[in-house]
C-alpha positions as CSV (number, residue, x, y, z in Angstrom):
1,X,-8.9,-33.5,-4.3
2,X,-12.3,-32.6,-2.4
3,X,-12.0,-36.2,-0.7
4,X,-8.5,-35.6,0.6
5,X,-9.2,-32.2,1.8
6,X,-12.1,-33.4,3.9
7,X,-10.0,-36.9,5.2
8,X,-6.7,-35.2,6.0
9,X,-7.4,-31.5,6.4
10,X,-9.1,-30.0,9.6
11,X,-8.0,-26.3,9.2
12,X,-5.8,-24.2,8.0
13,X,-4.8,-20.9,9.6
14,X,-2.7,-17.6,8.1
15,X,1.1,-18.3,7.6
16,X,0.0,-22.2,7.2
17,X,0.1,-24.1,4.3
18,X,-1.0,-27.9,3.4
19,X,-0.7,-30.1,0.3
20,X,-3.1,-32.4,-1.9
21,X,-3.8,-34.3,-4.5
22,X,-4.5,-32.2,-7.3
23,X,-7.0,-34.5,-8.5
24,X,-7.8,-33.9,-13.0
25,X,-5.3,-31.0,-12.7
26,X,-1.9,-31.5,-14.7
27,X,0.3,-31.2,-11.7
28,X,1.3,-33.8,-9.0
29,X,0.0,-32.2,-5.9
30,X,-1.4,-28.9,-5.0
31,X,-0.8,-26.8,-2.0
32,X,-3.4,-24.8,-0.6
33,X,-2.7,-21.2,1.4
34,X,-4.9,-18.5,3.4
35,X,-3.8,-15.1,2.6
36,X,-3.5,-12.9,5.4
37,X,-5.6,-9.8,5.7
38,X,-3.3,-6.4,5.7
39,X,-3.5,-4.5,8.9
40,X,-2.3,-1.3,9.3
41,X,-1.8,-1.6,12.7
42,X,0.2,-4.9,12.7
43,X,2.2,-4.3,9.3
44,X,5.1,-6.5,10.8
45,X,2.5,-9.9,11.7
46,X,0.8,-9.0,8.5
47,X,3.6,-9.3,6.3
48,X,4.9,-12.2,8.5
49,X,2.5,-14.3,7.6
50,X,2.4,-13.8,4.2
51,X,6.3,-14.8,4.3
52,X,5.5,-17.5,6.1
53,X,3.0,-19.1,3.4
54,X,5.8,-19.0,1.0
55,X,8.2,-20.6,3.9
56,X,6.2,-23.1,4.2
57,X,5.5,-24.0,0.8
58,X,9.4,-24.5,-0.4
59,X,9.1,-26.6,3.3
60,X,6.1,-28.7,1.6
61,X,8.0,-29.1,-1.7
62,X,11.3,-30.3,-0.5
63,X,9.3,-32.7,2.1
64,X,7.8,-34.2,-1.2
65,X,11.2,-34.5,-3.2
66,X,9.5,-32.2,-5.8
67,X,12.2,-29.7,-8.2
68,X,9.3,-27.4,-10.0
69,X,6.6,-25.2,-7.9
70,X,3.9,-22.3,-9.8
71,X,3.0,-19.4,-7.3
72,X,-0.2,-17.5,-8.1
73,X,-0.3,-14.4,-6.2
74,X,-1.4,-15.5,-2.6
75,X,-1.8,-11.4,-2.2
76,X,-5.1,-10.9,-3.1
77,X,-5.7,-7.7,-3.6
78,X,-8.9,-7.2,-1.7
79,X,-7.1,-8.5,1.5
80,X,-3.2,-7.3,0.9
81,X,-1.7,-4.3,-1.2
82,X,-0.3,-5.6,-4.7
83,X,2.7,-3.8,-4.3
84,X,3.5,-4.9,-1.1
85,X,2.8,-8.6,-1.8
86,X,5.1,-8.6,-4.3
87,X,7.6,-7.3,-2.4
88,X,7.2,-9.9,0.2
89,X,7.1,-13.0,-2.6
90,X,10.3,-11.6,-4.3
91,X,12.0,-11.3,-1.1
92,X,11.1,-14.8,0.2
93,X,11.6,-16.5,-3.1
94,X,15.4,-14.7,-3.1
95,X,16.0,-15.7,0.6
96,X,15.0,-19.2,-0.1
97,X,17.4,-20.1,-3.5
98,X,19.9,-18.8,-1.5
99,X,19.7,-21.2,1.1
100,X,22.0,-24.7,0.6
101,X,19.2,-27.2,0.4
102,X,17.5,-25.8,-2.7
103,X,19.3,-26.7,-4.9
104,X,16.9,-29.5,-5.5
105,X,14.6,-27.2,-6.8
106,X,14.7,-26.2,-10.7
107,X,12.0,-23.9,-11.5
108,X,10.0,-21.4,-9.7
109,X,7.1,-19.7,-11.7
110,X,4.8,-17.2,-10.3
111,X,1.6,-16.4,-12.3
112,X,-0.1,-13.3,-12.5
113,X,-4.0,-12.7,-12.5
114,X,-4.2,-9.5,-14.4
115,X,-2.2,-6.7,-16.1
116,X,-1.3,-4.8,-12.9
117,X,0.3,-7.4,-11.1
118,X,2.3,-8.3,-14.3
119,X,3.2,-4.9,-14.6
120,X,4.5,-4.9,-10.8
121,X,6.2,-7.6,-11.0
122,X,7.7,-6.9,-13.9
123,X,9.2,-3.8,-12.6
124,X,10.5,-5.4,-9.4
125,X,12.2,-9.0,-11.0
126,X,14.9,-7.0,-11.3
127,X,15.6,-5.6,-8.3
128,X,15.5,-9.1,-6.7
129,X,16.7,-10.9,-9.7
130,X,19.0,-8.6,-11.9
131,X,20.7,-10.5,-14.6
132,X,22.9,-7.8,-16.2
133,X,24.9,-5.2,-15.1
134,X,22.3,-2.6,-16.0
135,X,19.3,-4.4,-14.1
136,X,21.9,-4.6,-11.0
137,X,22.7,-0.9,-11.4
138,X,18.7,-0.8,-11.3
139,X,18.6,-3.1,-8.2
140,X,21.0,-1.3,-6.1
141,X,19.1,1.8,-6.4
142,X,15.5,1.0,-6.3
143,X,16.1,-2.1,-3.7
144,X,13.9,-1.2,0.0
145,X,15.8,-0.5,3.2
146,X,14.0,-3.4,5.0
147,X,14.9,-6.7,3.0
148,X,13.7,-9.1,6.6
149,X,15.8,-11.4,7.8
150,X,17.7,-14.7,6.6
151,X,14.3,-16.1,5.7
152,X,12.9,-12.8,4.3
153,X,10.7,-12.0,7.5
154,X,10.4,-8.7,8.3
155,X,12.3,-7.5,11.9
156,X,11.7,-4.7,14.3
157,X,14.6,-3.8,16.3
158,X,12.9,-1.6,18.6
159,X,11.1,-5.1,19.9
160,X,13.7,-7.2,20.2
161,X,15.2,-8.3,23.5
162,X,18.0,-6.2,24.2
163,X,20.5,-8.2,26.9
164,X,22.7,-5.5,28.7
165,X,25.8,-6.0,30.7
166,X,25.8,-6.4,34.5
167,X,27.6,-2.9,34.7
168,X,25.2,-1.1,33.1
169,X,22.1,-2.5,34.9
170,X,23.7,-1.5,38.0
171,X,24.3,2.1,36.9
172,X,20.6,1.7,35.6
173,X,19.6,0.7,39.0
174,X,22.0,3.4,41.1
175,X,20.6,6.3,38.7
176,X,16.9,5.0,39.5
177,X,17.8,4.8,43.3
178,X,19.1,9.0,43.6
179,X,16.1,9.9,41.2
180,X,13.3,8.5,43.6
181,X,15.0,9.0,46.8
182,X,16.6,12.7,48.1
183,X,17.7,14.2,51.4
184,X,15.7,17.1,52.7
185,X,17.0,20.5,53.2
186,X,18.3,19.9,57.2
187,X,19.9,16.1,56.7
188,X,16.1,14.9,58.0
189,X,14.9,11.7,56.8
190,X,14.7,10.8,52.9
191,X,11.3,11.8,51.1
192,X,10.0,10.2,47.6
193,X,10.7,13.0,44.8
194,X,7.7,10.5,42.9
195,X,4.5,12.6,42.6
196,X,1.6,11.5,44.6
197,X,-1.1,9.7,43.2
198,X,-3.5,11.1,46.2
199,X,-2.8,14.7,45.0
200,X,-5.4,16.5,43.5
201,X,-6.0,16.7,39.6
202,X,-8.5,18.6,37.9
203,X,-11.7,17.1,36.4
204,X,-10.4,15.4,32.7
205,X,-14.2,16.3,31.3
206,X,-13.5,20.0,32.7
207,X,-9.7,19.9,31.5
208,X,-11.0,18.6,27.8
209,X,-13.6,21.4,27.3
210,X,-11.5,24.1,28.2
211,X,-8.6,23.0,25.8
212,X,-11.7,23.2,23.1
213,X,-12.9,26.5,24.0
214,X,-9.4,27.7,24.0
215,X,-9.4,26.7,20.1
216,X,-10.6,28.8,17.1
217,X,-13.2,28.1,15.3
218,X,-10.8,26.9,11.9
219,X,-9.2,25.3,14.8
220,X,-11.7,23.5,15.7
221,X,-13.3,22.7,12.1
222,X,-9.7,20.7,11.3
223,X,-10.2,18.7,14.1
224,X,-13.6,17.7,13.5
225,X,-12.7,16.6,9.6
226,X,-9.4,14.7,10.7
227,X,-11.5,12.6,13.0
228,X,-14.1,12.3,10.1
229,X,-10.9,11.4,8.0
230,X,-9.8,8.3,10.4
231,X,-13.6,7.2,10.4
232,X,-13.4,7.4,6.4
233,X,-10.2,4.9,6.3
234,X,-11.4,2.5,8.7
235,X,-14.8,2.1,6.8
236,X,-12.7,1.5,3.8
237,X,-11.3,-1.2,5.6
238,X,-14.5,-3.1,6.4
239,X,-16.5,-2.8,3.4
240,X,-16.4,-5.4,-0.1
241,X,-16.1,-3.7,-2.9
242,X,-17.4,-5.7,-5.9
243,X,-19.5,-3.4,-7.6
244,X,-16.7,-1.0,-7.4
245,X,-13.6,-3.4,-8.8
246,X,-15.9,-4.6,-11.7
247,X,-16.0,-0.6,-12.5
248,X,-12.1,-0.7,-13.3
249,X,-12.2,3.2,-12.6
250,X,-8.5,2.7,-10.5
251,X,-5.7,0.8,-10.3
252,X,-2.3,0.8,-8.9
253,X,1.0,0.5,-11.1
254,X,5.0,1.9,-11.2
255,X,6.7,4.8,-12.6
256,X,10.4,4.0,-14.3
257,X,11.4,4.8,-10.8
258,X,9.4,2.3,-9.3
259,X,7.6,4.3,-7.0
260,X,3.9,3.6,-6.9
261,X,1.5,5.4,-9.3
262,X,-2.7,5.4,-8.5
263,X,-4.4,5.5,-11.9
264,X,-7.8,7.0,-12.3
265,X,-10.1,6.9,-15.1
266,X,-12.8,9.3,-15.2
267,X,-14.9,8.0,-18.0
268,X,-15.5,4.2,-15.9
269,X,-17.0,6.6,-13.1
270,X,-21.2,6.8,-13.8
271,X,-22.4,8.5,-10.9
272,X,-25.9,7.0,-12.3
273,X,-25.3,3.5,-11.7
274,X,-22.4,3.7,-8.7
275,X,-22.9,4.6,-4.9
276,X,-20.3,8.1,-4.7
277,X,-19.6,7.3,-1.6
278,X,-18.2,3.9,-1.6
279,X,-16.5,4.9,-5.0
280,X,-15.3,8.0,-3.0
281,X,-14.0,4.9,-0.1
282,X,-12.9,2.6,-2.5
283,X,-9.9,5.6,-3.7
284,X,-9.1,5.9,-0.2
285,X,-8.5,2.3,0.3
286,X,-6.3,2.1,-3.2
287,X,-4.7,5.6,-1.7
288,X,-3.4,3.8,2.0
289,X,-2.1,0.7,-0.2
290,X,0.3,3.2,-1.5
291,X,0.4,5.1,1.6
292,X,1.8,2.4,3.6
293,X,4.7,1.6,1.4
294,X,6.4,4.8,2.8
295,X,7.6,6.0,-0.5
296,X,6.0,8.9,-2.7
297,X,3.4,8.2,-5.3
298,X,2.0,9.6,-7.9
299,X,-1.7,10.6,-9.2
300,X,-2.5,9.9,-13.0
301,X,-6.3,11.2,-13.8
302,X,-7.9,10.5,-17.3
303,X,-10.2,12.8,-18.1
304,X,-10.4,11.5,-21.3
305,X,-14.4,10.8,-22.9
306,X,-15.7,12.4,-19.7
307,X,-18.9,14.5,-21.0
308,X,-20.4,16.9,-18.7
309,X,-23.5,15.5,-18.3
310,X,-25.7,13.9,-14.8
311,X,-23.2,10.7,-15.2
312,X,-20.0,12.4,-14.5
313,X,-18.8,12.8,-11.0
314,X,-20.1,16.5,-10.2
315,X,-17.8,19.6,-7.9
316,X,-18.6,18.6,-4.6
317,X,-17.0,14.6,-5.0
318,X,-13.8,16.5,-7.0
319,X,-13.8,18.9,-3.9
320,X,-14.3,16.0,-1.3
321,X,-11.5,13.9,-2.9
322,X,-9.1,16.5,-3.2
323,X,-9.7,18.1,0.6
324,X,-8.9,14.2,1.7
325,X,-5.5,13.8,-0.4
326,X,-4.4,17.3,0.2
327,X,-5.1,16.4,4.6
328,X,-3.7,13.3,4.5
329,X,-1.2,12.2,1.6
330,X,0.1,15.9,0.5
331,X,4.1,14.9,2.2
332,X,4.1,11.6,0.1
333,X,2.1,13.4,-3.8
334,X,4.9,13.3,-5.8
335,X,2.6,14.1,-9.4
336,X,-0.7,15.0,-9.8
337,X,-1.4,15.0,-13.4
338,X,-4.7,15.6,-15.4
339,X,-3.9,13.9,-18.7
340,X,-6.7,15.3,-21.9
341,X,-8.4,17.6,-19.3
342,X,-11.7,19.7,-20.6
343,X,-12.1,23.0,-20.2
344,X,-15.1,22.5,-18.2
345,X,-12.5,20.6,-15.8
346,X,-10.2,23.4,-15.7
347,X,-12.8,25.9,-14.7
348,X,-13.6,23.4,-11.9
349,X,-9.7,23.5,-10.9
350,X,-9.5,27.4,-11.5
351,X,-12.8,27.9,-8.6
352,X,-11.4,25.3,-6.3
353,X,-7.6,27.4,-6.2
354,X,-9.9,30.6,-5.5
355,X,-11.8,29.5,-2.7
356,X,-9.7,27.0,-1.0
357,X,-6.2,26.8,0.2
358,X,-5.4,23.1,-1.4
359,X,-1.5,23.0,-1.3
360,X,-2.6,19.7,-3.4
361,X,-3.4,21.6,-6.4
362,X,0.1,23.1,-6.7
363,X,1.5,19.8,-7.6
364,X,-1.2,19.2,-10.4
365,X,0.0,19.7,-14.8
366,X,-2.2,19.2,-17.6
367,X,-1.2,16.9,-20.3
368,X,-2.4,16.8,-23.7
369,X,-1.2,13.5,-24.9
370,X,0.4,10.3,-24.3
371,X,3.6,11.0,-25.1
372,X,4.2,12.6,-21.9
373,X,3.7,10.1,-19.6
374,X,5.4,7.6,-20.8
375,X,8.0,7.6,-17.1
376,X,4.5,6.9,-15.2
377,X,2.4,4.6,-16.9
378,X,2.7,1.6,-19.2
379,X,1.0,1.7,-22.4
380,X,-0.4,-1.8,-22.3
381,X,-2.6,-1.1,-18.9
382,X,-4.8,1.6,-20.4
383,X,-8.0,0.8,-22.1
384,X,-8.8,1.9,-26.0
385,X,-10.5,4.4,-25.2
386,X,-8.0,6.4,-23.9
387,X,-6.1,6.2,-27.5
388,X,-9.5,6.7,-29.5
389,X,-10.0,10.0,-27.6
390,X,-5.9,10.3,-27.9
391,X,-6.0,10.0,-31.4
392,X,-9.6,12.1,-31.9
393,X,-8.4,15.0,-30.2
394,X,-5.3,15.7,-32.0
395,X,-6.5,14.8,-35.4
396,X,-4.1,11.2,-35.6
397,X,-5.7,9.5,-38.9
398,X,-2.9,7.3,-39.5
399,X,-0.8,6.1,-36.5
400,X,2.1,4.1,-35.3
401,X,4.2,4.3,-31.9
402,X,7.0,2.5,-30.3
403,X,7.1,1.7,-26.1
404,X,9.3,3.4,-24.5
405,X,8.6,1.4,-21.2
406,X,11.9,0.3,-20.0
407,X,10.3,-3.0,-17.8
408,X,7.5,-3.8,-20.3
């Protein structure tokens, strides 16, 4: 395989794909992929190109007269959100089988690298594949607005070339015409209504630092952390997050309703061994995944094994992440829940509602046990020692439970 990647291939760019050899591996060929990197910015190019690496992958296997092809998630998720990735693979999978010319193809198998994306795409196979009448029920409620194009691409209206009729560009033009033209008050000549651009303006520097002066000072203090907010989100952008990932503190996952659900476990935080502040970056980045997808998500937070010692994030970090959620997510929190909170914890929540005005902390419940959350999390994605403390703190010698997951 090396050998015929350095004979044949030169580059590959995003949206491109190219196929090999696959050398000592038990397949035929492979075909090799660059994932995009997710830009806020350009969400429709982003996504695009991820499309377009599927595209062109059904392109590659009916080129080579092949019937099976394994997808692992090209979406990594250091580069593009896991729940928008799947979206797009689903979509472009579904868009493709439709199409007459691939029928050739008999299986298509995506693999998944951990439990999140499984759980994902568990939850979504249905709304793109539904096989009975309850998963269609399913689909037709949960399915997005914005399904692309024939091919799965997503489309803009608003930057599409619009073609107007002749009649309506002349009324365009006769409208334009009166508005920059009109007779003075004696039948004189005609005089532009346009303002000058040789008129005098006032100084911009003189103009911005009276529009400050005219603010309060709370004014002024929301401004100053809403620009420290945008640099927070663009440096979350930028920096790799190893350390952080191998912490397994967060991860993203589905309620029953299949809107997105930001899990945190406290006990994986050690303030002793972890930088704060990229930990405190590395939520913001796993908060604009789910920010992005336009729908409302939910916050599950395991308190659970947490002591109150040096290791264990301390007021100020709770304070600093809740002051960021409650700015800049508090239309799309749908649930804030504290699941096995301490009483040291709910101190902590009982000062921050007396001196602060977070409307975020009016969405937050406590929860006791598990049995509670069974509509927002899977059972299978937490660790054991969420069910050791479970069954420690309410005295559970001898145990047994059923899922109630619906998609597990």
């Amino acid at each position: 395989m090396e050998m015929d990647l350095e004979s044949q291939i030169n580059d590959c760019k995003y949206g491109d794909a190219l196929i090999t050899c696959s050398g000592k591996l038990p397949c035929k060929y492979v075909i090799h992929c660059v994932c995009p990197t997710f830009n806020h910015k350009y969400i429709s190019a982003s996504e695009n190109a991820l499309n377009s690496c599927y595209r062109t992958a059904f392109n590659l296997l009916n080129e080579n007269s092949l019937s099976t092809i394994a997808f692992s998630c090209i979406h990594s998720d250091s580069k593009f959100p896991v729940f928008n990735g799947a979206n797009i693979a689903l979509r472009t999978i579904r868009r493709f089988l439709e199409k007459p010319y691939s029928k050739s193809v008999e299986r298509v198998i995506i693999c998944v690298g951990n439990i999140t994306e499984l759980d994902i795409y568990q939850k979504m196979m249905p709304v793109y594949f539904p096989r009975t009448t309850e998963e269609e029920m399913y689909s037709q409620q949960n399915i997005p607005n914005n399904c692309g194009d024939e091919n799965g691409e997503s489309t803009d209206f608003d930057r599409k070339i619009k073609d107007l009729p002749d009649f309506m560009i002349k009324s365009m033009e006769e409208e334009e015409r009166l508005e920059n033209e009109q007779y003075t008050l004696y039948g004189g000549d005609l005089k532009s209504s346009k303002q000058s651009f040789c008129e005098k303006k006032e100084d911009p520097d003189r103009r911005r630092i009276n529009s400050l002066l005219a603010k309060t000072d709370k004014e002024l203090e929301r401004d100053i952390k809403k620009d420290l907010y945008k640099v927070y989100i663009e440096r979350s952008k930028q920096l790799d997050f190893i350390d952080e990932v191998q912490m397994n503190f967060i991860n993203q996952s589905q309620d029953t309703s299949g809107n997105p659900v930001v899990v945190i476990f406290g006990e994986n935080i050690h303030t002793k061994n972890a930088d704060m502040t990229k930990v405190f970056l590395y939520c913001i980045k796993i908060l604009q995944q789910c920010s992005v997808t336009g729908k409302q998500f939910s916050i599950v937070y395991f308190h659970s094994n947490v002591s109150g010692g040096q290791q264990s994030p301390d007021f100020k970090w709770f304070r600093k992440v809740l002051e960021f959620i409650d700015s800049q997510y508090l239309h799309q929190i749908k649930e804030l829940i504290c699941v096995h909170p301490s009483f040291a914890f709910k101190a902590m929540i009982s000062l921050l509602k007396t001196f602060t005005k977070l409307n975020v902390l009016n969405h937050l419940k406590y929860h006791e046990n598990l049995s509670s959350i069974n509509s927002y999390i899977s059972r299978s994605s937490l660790p054991k020692s969420i069910f050791s403390h479970e069954f420690k703190s309410n005295n559970i010698n001898d145990f047994s439970f059923e899922t109630n997951d619906e998609y597990l």
